[in-house]
MDTraj code that builds the backbone (N, CA, C; nanometers):
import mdtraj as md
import numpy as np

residues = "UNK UNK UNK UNK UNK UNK UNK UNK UNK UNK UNK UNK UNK UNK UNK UNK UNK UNK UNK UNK UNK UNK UNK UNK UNK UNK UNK UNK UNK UNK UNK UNK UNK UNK UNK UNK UNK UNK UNK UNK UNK UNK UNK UNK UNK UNK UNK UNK UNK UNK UNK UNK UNK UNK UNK UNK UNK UNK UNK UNK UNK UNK UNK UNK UNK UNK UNK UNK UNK UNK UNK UNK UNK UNK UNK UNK UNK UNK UNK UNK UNK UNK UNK UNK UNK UNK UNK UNK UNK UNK UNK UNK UNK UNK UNK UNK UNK UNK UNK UNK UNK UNK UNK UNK UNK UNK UNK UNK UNK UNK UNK UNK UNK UNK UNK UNK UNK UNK UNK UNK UNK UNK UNK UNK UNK UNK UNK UNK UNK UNK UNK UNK UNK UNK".split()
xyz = np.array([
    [11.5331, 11.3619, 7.5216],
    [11.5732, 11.3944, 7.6563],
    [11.6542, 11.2818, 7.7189],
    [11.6087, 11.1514, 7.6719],
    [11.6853, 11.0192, 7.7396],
    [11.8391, 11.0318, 7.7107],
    [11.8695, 11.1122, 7.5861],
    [11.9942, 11.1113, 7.5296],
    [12.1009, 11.1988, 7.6129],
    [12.0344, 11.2622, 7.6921],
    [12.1582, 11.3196, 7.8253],
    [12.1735, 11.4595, 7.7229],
    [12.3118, 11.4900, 7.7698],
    [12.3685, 11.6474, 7.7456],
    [12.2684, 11.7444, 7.7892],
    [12.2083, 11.7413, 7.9291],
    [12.1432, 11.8697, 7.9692],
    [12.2328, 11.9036, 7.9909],
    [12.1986, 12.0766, 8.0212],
    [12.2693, 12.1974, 8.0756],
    [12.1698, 12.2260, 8.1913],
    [12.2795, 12.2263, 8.3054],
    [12.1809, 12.2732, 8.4151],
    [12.2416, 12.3842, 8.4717],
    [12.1512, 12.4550, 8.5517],
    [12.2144, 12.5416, 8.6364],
    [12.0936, 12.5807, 8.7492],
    [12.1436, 12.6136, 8.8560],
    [12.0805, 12.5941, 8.9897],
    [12.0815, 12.7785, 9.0516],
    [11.9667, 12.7731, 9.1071],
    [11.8894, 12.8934, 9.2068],
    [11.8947, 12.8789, 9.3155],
    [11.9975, 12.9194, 9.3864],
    [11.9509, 12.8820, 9.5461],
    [11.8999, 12.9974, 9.6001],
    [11.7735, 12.9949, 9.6778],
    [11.7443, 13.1160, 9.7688],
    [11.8910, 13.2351, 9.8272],
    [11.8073, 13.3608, 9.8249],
    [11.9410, 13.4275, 9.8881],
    [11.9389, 13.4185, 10.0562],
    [11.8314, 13.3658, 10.0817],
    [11.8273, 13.3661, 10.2170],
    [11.9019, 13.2445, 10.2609],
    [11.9548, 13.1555, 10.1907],
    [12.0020, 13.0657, 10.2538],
    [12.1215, 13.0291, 10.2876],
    [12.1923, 12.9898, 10.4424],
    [12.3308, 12.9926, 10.4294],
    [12.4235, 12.9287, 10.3548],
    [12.5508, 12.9238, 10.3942],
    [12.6279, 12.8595, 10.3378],
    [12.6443, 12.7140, 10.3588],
    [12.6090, 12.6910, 10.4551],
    [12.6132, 12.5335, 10.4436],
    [12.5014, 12.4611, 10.4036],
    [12.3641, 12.5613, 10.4083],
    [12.2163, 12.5130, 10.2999],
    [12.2371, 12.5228, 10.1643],
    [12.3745, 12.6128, 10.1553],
    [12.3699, 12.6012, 9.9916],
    [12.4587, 12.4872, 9.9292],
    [12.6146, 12.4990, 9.9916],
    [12.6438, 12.3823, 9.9455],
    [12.5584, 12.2483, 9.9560],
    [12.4728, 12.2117, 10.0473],
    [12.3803, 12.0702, 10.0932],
    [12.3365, 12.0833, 9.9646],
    [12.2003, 12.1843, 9.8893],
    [12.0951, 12.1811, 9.7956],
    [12.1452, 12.1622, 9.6860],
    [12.3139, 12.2346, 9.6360],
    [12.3943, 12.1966, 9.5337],
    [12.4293, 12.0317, 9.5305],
    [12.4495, 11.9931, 9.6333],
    [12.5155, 11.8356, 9.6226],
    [12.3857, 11.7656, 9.6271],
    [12.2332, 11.8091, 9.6797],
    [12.1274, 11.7508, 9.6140],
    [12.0995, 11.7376, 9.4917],
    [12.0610, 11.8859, 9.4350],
    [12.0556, 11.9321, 9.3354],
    [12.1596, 11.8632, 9.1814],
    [12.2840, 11.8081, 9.2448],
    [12.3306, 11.7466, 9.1173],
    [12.3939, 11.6018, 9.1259],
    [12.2732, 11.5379, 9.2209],
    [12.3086, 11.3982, 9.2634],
    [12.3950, 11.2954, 9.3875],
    [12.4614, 11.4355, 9.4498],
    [12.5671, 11.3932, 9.4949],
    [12.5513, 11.3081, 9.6213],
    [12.4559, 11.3686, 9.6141],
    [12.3401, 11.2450, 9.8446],
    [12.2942, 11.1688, 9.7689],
    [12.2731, 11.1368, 9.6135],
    [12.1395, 10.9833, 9.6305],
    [12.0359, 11.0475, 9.6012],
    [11.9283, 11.0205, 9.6320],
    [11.8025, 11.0432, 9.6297],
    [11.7511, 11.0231, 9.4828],
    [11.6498, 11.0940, 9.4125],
    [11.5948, 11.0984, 9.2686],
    [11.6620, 11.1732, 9.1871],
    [11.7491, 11.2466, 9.2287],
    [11.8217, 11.3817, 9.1753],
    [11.9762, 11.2431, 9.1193],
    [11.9952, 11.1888, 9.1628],
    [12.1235, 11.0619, 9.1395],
    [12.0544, 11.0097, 9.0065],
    [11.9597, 10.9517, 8.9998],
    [11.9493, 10.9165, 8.8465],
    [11.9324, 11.0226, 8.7431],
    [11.9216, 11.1792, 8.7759],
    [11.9870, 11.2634, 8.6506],
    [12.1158, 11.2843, 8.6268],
    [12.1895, 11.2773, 8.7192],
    [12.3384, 11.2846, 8.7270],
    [12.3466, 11.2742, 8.5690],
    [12.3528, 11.1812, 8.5325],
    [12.4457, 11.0778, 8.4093],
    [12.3668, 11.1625, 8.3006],
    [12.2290, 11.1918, 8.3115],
    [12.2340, 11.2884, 8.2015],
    [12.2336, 11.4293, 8.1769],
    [12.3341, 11.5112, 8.2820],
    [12.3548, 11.6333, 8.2629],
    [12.4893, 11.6537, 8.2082],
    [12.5304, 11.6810, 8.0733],
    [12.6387, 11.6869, 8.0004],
    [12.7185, 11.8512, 8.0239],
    [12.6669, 11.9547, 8.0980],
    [12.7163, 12.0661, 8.1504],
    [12.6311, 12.1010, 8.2630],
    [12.6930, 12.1796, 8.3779],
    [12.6799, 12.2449, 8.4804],
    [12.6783, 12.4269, 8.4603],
    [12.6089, 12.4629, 8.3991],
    [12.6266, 12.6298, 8.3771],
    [12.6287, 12.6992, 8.4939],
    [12.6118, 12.6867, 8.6267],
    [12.6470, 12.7558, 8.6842],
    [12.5332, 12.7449, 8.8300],
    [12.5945, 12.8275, 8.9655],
    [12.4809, 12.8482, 9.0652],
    [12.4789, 12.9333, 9.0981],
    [12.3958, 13.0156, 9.1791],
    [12.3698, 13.1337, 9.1710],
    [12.2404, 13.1410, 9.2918],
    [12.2701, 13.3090, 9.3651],
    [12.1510, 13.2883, 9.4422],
    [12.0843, 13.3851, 9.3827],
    [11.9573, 13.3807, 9.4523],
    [11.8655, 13.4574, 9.4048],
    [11.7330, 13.4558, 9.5373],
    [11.6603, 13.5463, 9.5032],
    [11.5137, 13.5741, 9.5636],
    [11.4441, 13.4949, 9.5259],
    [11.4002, 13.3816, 9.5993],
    [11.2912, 13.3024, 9.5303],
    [11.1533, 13.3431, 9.5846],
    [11.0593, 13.3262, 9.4933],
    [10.9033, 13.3719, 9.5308],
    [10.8243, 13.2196, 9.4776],
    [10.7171, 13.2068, 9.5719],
    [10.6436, 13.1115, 9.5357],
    [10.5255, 13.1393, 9.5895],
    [10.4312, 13.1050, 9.4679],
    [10.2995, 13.1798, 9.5377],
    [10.2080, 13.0386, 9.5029],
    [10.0816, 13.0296, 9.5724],
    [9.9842, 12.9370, 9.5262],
    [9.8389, 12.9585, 9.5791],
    [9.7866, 12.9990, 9.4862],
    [9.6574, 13.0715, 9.5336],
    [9.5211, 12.9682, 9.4618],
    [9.4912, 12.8506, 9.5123],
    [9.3827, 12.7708, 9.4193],
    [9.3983, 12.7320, 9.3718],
    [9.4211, 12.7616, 9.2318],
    [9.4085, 12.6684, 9.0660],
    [9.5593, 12.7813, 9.0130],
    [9.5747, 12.8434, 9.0448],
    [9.6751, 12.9458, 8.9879],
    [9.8447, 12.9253, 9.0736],
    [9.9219, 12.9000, 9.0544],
    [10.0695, 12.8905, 9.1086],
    [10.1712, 12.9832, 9.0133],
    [10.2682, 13.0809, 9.1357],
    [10.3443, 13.1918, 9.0571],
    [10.4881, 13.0981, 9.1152],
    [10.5605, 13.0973, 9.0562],
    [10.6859, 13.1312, 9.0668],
    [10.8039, 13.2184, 9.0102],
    [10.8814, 13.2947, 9.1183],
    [10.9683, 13.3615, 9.0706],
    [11.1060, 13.3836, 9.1274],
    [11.2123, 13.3891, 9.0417],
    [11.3006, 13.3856, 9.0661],
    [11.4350, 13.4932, 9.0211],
    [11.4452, 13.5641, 9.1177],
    [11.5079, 13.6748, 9.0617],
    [11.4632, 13.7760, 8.9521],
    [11.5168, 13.8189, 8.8531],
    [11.4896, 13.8525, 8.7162],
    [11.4732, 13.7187, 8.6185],
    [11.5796, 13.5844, 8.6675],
    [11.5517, 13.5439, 8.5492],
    [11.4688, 13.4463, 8.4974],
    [11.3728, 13.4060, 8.6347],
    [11.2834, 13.3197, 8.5766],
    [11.1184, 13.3929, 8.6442],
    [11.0336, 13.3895, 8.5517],
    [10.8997, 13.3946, 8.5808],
    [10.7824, 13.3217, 8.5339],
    [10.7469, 13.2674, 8.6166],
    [10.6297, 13.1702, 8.5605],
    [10.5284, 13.1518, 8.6596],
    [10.3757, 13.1970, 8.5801],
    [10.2618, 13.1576, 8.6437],
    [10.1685, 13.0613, 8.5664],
    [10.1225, 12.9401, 8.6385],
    [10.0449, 12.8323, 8.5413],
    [9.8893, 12.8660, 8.6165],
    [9.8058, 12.8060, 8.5378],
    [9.7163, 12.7700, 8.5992],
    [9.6338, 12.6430, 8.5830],
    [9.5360, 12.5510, 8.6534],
    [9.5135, 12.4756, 8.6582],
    [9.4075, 12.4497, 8.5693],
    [9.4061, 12.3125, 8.5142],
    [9.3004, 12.3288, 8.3590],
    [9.2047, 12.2749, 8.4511],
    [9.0783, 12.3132, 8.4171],
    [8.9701, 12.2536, 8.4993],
    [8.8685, 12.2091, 8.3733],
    [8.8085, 12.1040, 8.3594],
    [8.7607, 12.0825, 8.2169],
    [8.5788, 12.1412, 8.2345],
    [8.5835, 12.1925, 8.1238],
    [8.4335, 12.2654, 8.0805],
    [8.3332, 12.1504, 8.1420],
    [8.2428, 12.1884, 8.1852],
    [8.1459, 12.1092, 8.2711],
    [8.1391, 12.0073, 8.4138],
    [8.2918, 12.0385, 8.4702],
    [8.3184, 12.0272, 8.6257],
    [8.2797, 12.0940, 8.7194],
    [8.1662, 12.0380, 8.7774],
    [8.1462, 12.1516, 8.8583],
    [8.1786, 12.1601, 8.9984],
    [8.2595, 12.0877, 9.0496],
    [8.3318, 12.0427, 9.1374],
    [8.4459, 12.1165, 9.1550],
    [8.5199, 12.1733, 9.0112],
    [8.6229, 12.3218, 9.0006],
    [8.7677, 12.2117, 8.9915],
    [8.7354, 12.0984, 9.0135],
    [8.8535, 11.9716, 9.0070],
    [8.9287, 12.0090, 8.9158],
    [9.0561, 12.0246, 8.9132],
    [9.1364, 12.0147, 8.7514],
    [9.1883, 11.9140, 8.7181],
    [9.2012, 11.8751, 8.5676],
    [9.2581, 11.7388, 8.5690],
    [9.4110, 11.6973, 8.6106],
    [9.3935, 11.5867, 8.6393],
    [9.5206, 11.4854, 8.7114],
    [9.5994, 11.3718, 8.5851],
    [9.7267, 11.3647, 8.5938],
    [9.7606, 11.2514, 8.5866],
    [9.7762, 11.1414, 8.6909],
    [9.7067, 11.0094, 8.7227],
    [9.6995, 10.9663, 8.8519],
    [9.8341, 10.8424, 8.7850],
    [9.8813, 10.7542, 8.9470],
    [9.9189, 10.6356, 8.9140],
    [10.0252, 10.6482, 8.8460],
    [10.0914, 10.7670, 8.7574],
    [10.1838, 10.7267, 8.6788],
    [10.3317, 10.7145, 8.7075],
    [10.4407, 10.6736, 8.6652],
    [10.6012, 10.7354, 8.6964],
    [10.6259, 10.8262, 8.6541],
    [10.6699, 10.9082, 8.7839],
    [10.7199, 11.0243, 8.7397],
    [10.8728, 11.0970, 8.8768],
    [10.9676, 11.1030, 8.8504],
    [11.0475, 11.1578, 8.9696],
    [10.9997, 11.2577, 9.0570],
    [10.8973, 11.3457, 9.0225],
    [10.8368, 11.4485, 9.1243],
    [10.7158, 11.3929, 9.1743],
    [10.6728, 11.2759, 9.1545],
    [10.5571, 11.2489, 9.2286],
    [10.4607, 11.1678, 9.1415],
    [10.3895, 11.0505, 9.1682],
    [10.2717, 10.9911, 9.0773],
    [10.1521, 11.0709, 9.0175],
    [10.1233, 11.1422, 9.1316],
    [9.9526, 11.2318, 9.0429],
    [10.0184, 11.3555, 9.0371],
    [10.0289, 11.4361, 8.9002],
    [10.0605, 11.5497, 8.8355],
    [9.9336, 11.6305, 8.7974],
    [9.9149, 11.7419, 8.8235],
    [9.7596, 11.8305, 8.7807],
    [9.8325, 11.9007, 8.6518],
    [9.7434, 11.8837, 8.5790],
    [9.7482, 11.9773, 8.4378],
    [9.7515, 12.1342, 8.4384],
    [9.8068, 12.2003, 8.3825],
    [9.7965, 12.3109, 8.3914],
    [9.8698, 12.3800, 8.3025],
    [9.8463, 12.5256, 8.2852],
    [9.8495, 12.5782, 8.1191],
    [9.9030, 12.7216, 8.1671],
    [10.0266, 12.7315, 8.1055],
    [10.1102, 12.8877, 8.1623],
    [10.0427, 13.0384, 8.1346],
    [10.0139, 13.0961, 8.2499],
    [9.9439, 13.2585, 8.1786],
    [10.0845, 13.3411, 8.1488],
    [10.2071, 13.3086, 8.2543],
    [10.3399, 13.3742, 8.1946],
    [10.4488, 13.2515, 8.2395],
    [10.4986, 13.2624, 8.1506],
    [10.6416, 13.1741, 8.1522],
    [10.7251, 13.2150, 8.0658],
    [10.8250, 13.2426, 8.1236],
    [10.9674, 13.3193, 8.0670],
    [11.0813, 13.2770, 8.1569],
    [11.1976, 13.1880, 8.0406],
    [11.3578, 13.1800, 8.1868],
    [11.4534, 13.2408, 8.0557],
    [11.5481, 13.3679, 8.0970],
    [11.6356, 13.4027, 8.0458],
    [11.7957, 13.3747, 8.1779],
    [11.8156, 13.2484, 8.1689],
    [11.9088, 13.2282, 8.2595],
    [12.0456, 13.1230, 8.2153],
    [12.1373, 13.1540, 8.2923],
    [12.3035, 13.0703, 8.2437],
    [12.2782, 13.0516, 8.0773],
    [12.2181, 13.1452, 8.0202],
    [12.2737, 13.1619, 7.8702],
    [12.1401, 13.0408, 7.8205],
    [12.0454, 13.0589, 7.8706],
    [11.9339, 12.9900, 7.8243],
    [11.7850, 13.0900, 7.7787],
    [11.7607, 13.1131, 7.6609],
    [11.6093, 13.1747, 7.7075],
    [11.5099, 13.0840, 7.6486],
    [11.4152, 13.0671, 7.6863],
    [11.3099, 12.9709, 7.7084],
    [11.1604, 13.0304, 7.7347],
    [11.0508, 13.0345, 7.6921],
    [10.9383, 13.0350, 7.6865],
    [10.8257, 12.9072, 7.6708],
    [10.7480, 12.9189, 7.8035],
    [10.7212, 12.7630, 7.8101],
    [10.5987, 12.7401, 7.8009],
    [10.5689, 12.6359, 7.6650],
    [10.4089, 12.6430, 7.6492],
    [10.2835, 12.5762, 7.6964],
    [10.3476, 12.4669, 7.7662],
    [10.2626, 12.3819, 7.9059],
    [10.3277, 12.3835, 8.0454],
    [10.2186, 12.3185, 8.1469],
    [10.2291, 12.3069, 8.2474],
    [10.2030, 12.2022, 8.3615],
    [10.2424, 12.1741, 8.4087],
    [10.2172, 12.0707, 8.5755],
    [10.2194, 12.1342, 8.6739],
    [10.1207, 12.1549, 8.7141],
    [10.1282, 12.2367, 8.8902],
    [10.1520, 12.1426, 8.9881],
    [10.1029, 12.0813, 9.0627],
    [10.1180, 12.0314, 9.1813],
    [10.1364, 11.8873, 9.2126],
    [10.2106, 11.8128, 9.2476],
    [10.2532, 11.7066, 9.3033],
    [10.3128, 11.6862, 9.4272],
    [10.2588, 11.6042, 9.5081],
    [10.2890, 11.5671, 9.6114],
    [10.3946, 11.5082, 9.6551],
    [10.5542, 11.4985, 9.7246],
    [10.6435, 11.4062, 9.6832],
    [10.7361, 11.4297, 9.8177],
    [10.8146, 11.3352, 9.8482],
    [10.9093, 11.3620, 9.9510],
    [11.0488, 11.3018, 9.9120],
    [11.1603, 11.3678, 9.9331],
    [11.2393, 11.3428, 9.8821],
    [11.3427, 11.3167, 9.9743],
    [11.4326, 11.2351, 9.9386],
    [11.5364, 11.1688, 10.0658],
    [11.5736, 11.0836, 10.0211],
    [11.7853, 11.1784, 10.0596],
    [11.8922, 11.0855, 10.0165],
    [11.8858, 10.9770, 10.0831],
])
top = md.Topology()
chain = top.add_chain()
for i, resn in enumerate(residues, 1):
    res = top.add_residue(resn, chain, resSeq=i)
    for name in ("N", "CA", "C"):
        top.add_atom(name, md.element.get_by_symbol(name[0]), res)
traj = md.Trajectory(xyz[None], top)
């Protein structure tokens, strides 16, 4: 992954105007700064943007997201056999661009058939806390 040549391509809500979309695009591919500036250098194509219906659901230990037709994914949160607290596990403390503590979690559906990508995804990270600003 360090070796660059991603292919990206971007979802913007359909609800959002035109000047929220160009902003999230020039987030979205570095162009304000922020954490999104140190992927810049390794995205070797731009496939495309596109709006769409975004859905986001989060109900407990379970998180849906969806996006149009072409992405669907629901994870859920691993909670380890003999917690009885219902806690799921964490990565705490670590580096990460979306946030230090990452929760584990394990896909019941994940499917992206999008900008000429299809993908089926066999782990998960649900929730991190993070604020972001160019």
């Amino acid at each position: 992954m360090t070796d660059g040549n991603w292919n990206l391509g971007m979802y913007i809500d359909e609800n959002a105007n035109d000047e929220q979309a160009d902003k999230l695009q020039k987030v979205f591919t570095g162009e304000l700064g922020g954490p999104m500036e140190g992927f810049a250098p390794l995205v070797g194509e731009v496939r495309g943007v596109e709006r769409a219906a975004i859905e986001i659901s989060d109900d407990g230990l379970r998180h849906t997201v969806k996006v149009g037709d072409a992405i669907d994914f629901e994870i859920e949160d691993v909670v380890p056999f003999g917690i009885e607290t219902g806690e799921p596990i964490k990565f705490q403390g670590m580096f990460h661009p979306a946030g230090s503590n990452l929760t584990i979690a394990e896909p019941t559906r994940s499917s992206i058939d999008a900008f000429g990508i299809s993908y089926e995804g066999k782990t998960g990270l649900s929730s991190a806390e993070f604020s972001w600003a160019a």
